[in-house]
N, CA, C and O atoms as a GROMACS GRO file, in nm:
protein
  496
    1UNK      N    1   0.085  -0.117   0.000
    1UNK     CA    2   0.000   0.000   0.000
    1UNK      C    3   0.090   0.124   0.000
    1UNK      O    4   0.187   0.122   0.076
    2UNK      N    5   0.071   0.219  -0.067
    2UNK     CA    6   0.142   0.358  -0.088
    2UNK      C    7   0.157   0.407   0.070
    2UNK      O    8   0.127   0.348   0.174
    3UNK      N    9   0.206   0.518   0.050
    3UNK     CA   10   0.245   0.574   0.154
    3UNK      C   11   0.232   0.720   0.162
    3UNK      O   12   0.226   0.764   0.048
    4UNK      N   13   0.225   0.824   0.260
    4UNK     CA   14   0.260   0.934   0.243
    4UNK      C   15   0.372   0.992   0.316
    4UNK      O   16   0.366   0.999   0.439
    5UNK      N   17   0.477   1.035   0.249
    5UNK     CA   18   0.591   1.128   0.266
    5UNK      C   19   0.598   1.215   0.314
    5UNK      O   20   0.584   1.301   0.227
    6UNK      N   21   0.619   1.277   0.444
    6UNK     CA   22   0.651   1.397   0.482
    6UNK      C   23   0.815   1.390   0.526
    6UNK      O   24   0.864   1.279   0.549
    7UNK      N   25   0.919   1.539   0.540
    7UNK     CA   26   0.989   1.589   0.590
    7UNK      C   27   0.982   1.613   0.776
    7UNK      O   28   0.894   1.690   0.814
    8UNK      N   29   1.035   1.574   0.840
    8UNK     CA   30   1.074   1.555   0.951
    8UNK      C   31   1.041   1.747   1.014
    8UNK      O   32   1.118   1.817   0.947
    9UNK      N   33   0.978   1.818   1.090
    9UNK     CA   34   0.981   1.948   1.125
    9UNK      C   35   0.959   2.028   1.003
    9UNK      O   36   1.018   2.126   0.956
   10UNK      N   37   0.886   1.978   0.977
   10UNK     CA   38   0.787   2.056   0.796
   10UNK      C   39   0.651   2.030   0.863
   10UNK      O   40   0.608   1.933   0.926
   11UNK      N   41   0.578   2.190   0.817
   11UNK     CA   42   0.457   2.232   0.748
   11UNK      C   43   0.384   2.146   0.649
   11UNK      O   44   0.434   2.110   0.542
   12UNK      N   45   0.234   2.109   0.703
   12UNK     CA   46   0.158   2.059   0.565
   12UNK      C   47   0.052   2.074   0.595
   12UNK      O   48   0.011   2.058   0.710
   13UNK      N   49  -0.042   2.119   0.466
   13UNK     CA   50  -0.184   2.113   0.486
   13UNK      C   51  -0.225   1.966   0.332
   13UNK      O   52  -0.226   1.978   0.210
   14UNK      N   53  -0.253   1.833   0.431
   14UNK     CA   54  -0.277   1.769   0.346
   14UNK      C   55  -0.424   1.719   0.338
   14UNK      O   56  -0.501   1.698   0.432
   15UNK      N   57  -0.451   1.700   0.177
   15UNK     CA   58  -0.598   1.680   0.181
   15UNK      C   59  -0.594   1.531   0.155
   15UNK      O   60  -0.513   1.468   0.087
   16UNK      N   61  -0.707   1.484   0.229
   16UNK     CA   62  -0.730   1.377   0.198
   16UNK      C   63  -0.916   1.340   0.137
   16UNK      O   64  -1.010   1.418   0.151
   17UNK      N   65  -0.920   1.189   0.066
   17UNK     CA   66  -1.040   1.156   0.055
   17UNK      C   67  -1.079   1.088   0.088
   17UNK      O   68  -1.031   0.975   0.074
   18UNK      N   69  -1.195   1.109   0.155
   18UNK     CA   70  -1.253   0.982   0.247
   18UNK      C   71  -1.344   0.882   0.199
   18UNK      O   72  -1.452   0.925   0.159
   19UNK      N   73  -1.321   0.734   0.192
   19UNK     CA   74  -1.420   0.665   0.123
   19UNK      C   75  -1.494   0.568   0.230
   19UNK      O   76  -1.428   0.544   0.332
   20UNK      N   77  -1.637   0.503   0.220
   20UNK     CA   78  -1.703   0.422   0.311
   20UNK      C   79  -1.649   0.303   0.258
   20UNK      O   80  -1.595   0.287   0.149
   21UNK      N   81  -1.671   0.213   0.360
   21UNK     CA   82  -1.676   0.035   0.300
   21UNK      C   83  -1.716   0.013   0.174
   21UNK      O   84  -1.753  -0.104   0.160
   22UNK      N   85  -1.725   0.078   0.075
   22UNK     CA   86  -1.774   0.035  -0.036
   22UNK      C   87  -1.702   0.110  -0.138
   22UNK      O   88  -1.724   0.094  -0.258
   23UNK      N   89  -1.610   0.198  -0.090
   23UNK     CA   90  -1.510   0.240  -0.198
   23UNK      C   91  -1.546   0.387  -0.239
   23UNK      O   92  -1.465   0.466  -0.288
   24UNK      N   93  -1.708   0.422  -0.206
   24UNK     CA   94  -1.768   0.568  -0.257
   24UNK      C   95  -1.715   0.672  -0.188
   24UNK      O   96  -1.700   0.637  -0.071
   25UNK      N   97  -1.692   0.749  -0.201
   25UNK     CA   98  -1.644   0.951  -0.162
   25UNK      C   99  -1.767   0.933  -0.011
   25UNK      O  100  -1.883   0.897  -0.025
   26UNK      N  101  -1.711   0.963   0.109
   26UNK     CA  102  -1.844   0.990   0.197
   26UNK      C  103  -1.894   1.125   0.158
   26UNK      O  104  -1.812   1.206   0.115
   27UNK      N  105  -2.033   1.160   0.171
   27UNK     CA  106  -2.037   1.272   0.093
   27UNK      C  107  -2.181   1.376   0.199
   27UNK      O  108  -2.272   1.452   0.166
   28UNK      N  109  -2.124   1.316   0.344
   28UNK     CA  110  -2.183   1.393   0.396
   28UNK      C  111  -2.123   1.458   0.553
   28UNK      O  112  -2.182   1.508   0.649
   29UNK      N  113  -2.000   1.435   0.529
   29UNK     CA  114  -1.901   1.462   0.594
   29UNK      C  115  -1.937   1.642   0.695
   29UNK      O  116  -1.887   1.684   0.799
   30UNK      N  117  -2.014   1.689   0.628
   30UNK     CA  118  -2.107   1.864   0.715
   30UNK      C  119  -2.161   1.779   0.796
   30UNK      O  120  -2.191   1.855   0.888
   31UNK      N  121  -2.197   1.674   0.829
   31UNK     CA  122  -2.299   1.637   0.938
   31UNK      C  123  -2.251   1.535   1.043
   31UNK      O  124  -2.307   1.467   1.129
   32UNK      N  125  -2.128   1.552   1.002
   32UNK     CA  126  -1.988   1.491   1.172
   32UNK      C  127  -2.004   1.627   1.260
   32UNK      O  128  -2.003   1.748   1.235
   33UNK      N  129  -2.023   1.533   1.397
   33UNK     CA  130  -2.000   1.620   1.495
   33UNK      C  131  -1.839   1.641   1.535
   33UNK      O  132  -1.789   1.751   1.560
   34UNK      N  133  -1.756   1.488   1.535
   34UNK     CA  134  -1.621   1.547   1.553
   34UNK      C  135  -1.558   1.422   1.401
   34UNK      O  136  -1.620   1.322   1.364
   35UNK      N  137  -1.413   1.477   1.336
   35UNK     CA  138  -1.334   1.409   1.277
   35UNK      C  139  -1.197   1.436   1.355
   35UNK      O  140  -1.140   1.537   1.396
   36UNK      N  141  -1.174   1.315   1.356
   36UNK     CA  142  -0.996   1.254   1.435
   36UNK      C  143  -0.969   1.204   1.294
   36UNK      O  144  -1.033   1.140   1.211
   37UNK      N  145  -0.800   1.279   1.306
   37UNK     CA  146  -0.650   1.214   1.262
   37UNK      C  147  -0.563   1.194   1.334
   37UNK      O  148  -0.505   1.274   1.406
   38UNK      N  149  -0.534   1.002   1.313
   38UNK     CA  150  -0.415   1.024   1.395
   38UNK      C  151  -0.294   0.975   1.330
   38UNK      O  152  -0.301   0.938   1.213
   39UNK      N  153  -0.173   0.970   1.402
   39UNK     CA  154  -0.043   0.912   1.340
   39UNK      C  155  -0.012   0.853   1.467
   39UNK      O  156  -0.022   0.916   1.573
   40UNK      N  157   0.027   0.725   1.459
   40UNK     CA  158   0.107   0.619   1.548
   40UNK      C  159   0.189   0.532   1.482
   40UNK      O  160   0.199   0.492   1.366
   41UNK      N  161   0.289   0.496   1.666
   41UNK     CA  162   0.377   0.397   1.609
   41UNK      C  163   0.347   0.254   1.561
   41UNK      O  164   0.408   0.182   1.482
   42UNK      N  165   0.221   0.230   1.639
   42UNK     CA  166   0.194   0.083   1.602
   42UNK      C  167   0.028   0.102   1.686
   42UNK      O  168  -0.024   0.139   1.791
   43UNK      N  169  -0.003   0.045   1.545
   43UNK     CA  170  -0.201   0.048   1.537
   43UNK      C  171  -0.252   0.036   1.682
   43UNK      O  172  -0.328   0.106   1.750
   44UNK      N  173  -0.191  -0.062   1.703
   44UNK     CA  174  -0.256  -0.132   1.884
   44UNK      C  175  -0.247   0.024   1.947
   44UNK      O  176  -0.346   0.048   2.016
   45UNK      N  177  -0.175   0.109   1.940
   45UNK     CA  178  -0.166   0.210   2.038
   45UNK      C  179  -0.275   0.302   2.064
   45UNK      O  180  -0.347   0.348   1.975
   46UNK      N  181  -0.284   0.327   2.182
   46UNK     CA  182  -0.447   0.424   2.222
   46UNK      C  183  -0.411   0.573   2.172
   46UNK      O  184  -0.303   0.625   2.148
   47UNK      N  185  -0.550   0.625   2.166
   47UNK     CA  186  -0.538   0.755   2.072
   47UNK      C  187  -0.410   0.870   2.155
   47UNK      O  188  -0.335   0.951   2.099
   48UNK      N  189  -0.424   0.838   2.305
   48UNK     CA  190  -0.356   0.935   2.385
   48UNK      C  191  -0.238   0.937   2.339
   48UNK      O  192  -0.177   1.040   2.312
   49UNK      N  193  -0.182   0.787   2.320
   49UNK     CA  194  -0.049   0.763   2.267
   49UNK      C  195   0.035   0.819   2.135
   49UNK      O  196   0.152   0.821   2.099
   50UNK      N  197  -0.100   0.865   2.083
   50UNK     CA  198  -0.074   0.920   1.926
   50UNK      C  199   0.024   1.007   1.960
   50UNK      O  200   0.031   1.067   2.067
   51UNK      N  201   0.152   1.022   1.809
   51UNK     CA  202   0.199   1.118   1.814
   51UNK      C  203   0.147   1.249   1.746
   51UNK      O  204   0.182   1.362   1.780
   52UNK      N  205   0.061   1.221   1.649
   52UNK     CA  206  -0.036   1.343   1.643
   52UNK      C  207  -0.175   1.285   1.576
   52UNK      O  208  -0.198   1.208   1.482
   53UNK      N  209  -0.263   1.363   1.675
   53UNK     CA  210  -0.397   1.379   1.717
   53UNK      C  211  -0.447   1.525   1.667
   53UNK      O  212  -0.416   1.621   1.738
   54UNK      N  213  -0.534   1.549   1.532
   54UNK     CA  214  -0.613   1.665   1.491
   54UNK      C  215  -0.743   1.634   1.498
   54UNK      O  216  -0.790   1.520   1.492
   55UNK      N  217  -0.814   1.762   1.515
   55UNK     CA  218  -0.957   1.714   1.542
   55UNK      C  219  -1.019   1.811   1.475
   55UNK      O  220  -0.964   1.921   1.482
   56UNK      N  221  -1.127   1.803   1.406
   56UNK     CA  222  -1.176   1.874   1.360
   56UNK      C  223  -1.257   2.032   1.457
   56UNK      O  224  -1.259   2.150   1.420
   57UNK      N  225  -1.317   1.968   1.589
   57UNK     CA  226  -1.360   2.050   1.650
   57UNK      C  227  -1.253   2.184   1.702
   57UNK      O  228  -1.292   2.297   1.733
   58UNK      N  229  -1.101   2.132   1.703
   58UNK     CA  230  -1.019   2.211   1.739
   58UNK      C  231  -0.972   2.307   1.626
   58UNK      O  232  -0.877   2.379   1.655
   59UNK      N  233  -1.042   2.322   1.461
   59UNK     CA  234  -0.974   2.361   1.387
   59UNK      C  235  -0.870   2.324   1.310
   59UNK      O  236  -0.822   2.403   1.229
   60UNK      N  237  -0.810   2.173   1.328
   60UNK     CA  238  -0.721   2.152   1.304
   60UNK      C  239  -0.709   2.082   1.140
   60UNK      O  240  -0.623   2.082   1.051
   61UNK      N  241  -0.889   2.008   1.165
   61UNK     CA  242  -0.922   1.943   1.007
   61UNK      C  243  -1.065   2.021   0.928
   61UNK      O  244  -1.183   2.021   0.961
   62UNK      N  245  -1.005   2.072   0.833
   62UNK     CA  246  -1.149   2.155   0.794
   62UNK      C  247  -1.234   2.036   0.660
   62UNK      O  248  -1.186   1.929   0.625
   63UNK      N  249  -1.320   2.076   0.627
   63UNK     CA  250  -1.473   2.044   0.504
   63UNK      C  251  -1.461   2.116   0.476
   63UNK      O  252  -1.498   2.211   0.544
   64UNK      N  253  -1.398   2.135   0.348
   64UNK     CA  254  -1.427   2.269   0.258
   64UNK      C  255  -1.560   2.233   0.196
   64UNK      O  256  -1.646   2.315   0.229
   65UNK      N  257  -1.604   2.141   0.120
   65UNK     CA  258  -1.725   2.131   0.089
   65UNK      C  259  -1.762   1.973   0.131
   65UNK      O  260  -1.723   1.875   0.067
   66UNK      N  261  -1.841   1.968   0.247
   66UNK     CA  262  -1.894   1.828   0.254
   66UNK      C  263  -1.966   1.741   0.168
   66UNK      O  264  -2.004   1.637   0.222
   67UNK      N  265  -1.993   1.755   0.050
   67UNK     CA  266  -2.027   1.682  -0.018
   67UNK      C  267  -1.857   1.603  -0.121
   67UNK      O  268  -1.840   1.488  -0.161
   68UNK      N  269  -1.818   1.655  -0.124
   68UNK     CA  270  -1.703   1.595  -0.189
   68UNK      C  271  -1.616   1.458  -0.162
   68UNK      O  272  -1.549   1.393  -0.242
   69UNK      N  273  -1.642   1.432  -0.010
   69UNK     CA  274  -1.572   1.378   0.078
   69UNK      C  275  -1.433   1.388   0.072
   69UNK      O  276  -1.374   1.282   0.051
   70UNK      N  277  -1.363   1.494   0.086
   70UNK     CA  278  -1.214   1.584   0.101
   70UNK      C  279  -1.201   1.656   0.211
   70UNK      O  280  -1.263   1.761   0.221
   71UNK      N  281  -1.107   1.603   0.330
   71UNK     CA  282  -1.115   1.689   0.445
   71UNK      C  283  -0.943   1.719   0.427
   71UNK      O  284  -0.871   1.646   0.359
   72UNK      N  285  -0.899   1.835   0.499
   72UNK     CA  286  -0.798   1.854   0.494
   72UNK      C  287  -0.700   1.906   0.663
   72UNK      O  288  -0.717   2.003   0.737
   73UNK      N  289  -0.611   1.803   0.669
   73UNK     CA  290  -0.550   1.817   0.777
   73UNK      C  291  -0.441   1.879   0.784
   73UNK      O  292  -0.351   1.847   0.707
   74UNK      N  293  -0.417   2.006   0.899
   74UNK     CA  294  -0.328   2.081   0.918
   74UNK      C  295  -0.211   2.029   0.994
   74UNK      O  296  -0.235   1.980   1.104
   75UNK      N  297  -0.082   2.034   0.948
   75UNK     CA  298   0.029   1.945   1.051
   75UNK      C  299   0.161   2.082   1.039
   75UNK      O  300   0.236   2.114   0.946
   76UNK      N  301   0.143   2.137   1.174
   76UNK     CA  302   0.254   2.235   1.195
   76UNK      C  303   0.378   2.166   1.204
   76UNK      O  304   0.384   2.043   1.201
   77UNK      N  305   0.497   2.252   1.216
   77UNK     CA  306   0.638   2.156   1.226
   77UNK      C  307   0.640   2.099   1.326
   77UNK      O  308   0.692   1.988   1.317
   78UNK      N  309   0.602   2.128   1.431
   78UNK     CA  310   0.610   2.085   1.580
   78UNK      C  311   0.552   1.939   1.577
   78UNK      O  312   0.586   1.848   1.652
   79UNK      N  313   0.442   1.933   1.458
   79UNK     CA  314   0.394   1.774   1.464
   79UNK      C  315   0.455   1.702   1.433
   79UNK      O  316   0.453   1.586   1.475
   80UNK      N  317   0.552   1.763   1.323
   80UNK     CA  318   0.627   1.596   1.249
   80UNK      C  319   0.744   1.622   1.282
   80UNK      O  320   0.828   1.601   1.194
   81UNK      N  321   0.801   1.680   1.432
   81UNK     CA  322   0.918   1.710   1.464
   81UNK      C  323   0.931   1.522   1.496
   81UNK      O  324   0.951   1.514   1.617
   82UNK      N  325   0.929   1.460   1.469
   82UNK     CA  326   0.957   1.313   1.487
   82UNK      C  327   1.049   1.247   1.459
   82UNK      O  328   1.118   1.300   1.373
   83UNK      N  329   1.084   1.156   1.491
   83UNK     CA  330   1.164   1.075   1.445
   83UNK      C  331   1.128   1.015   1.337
   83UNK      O  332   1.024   0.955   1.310
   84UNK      N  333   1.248   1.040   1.260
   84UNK     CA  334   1.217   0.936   1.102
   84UNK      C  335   1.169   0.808   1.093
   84UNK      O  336   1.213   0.749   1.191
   85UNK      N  337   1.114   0.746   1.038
   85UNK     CA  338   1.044   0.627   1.070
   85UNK      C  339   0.892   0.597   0.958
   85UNK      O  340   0.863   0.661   0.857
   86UNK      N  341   0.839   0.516   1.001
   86UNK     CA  342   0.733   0.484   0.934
   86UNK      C  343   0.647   0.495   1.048
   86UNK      O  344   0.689   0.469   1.161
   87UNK      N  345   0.508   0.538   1.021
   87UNK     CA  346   0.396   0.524   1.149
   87UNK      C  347   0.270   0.485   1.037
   87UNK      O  348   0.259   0.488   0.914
   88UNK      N  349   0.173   0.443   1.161
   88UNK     CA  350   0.034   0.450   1.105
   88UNK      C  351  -0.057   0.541   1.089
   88UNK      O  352  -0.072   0.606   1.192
   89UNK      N  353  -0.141   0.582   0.982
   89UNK     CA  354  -0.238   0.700   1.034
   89UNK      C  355  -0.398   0.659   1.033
   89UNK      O  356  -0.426   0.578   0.945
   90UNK      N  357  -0.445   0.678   1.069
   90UNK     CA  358  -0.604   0.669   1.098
   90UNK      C  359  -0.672   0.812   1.090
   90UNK      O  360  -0.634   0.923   1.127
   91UNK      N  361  -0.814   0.758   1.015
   91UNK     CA  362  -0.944   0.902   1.057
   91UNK      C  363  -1.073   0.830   1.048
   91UNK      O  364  -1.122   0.747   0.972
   92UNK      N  365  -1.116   0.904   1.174
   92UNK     CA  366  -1.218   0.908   1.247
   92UNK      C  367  -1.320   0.964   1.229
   92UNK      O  368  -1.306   1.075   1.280
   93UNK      N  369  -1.474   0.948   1.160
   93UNK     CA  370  -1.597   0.988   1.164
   93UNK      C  371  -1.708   0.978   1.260
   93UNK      O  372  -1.795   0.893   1.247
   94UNK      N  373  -1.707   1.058   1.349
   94UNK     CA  374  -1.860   1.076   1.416
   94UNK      C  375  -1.922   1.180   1.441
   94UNK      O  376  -1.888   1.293   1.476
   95UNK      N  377  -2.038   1.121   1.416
   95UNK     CA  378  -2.175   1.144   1.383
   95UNK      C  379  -2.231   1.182   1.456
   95UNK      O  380  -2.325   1.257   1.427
   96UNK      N  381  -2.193   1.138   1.631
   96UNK     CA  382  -2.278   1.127   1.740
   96UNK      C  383  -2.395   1.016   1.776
   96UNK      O  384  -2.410   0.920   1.700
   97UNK      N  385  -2.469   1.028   1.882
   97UNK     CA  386  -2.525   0.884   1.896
   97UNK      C  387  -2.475   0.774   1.863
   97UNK      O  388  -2.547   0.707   1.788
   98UNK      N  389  -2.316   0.702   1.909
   98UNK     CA  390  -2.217   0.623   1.858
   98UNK      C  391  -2.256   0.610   1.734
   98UNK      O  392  -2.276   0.501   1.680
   99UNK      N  393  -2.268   0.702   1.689
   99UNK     CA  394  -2.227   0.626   1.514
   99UNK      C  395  -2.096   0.689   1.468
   99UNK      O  396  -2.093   0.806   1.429
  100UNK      N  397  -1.997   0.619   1.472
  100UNK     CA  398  -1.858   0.623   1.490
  100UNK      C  399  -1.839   0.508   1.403
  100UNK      O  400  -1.886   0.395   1.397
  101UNK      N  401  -1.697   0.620   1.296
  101UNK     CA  402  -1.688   0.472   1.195
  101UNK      C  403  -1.535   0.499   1.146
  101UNK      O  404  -1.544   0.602   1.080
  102UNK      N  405  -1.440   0.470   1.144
  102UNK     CA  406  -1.256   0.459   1.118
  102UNK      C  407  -1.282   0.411   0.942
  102UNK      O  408  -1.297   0.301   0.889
  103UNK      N  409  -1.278   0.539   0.890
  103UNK     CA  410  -1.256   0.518   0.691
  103UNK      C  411  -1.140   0.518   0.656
  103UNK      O  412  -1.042   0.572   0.708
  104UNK      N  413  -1.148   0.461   0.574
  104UNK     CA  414  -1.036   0.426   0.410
  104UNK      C  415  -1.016   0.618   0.388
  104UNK      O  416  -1.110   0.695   0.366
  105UNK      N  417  -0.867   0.657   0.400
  105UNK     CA  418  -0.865   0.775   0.322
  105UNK      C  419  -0.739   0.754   0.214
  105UNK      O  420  -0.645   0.681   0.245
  106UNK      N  421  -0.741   0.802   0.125
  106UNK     CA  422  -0.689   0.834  -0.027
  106UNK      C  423  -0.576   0.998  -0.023
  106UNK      O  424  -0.581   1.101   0.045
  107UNK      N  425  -0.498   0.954  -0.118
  107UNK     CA  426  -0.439   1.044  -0.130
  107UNK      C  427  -0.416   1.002  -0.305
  107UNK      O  428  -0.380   0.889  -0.336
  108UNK      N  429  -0.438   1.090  -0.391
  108UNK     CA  430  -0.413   1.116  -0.522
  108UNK      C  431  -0.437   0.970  -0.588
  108UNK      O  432  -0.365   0.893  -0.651
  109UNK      N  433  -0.584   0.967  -0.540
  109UNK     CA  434  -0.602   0.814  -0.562
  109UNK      C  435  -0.609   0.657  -0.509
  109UNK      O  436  -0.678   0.557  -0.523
  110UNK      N  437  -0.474   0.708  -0.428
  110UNK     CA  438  -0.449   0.570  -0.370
  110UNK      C  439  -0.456   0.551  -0.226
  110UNK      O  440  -0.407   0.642  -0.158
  111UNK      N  441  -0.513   0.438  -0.159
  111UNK     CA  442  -0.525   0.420  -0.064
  111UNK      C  443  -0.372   0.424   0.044
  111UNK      O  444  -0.261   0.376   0.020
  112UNK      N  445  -0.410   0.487   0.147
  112UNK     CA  446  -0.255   0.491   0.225
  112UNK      C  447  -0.395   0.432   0.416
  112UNK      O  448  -0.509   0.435   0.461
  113UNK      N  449  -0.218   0.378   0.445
  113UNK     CA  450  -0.238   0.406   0.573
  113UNK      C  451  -0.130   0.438   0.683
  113UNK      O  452  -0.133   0.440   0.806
  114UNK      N  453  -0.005   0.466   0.562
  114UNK     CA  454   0.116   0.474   0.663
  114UNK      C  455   0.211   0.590   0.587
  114UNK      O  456   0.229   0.605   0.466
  115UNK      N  457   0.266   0.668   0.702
  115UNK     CA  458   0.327   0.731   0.707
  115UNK      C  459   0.472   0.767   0.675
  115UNK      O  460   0.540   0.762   0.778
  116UNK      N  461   0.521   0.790   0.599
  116UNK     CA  462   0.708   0.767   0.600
  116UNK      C  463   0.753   0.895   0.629
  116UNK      O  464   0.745   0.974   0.534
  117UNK      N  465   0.818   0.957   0.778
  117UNK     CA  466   0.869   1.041   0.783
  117UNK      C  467   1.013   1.076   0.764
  117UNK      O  468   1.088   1.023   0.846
  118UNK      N  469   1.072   1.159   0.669
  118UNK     CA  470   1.215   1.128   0.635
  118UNK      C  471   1.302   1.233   0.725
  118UNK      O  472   1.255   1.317   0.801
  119UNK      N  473   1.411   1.214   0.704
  119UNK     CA  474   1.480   1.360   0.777
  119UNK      C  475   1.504   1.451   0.737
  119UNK      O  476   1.596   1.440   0.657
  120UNK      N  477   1.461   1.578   0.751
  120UNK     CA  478   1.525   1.668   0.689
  120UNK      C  479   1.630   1.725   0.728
  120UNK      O  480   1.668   1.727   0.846
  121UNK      N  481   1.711   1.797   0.595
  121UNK     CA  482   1.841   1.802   0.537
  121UNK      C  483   1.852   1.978   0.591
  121UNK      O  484   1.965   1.998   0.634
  122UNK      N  485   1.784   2.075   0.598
  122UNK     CA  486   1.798   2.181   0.659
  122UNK      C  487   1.766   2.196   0.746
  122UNK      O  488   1.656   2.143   0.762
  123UNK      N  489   1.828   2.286   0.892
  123UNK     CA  490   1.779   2.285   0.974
  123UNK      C  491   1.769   2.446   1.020
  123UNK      O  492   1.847   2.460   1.115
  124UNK      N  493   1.725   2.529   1.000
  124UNK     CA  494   1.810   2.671   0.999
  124UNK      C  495   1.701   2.705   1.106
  124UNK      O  496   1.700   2.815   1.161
   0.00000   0.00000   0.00000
């Protein structure tokens, strides 16, 4: 499965697409009460453990248009000040009244669920 690439203490606003169990765009994504992203070292790990945790309620993941199913997550340097490595990422849909559901998200097509953080080469 692909991967997504970031720089180690780099800026990103990355969009992603969110699909249901069936492969379709969710396309009602305006009517989540909260969306979670996370990045971990290893799946088993609890959300606290995450090394980064965005939430939509905090501003951190916006809907530019909920019908599209494209949310886009903000990652300051401070987030991927990490160690180089590979992690997992996860996102989180709810709805409220547990309807809570962990989707398939896409990047330029292709399904990812892991992370490759590399080192970066400037440090100024």
């Amino acid at each position: 499965m692909p991967e997504v690439e970031i720089k180690k203490g780099n800026a990103y606003d990355i969009e992603f697409l969110v699909k249901d169990k069936d492969g379709n765009p969710v396309q009602d994504l305006g009517n989540t009460q909260e969306i979670i992203f996370v990045l971990k070292r290893n799946k088993e790990d609890s959300d606290e453990e995450a090394l980064i945790l965005k939430k939509k309620t905090l501003g951190q993941i916006t809907v530019d248009d909920p019908d599209t199913g494209y949310v886009k997550v903000s990652l300051l340097a401070d987030d991927t000040d990490i160690a180089p490595g590979l992690y997992f990422a996860g996102l989180q849909l709810d709805y409220g009244n547990g309807k809570v559901y962990e989707v398939d998200i896409y990047v330029d097509s292709q399904q990812i669920e892991t992370f490759k953080v590399k080192q970066d080469i400037v440090r100024g």
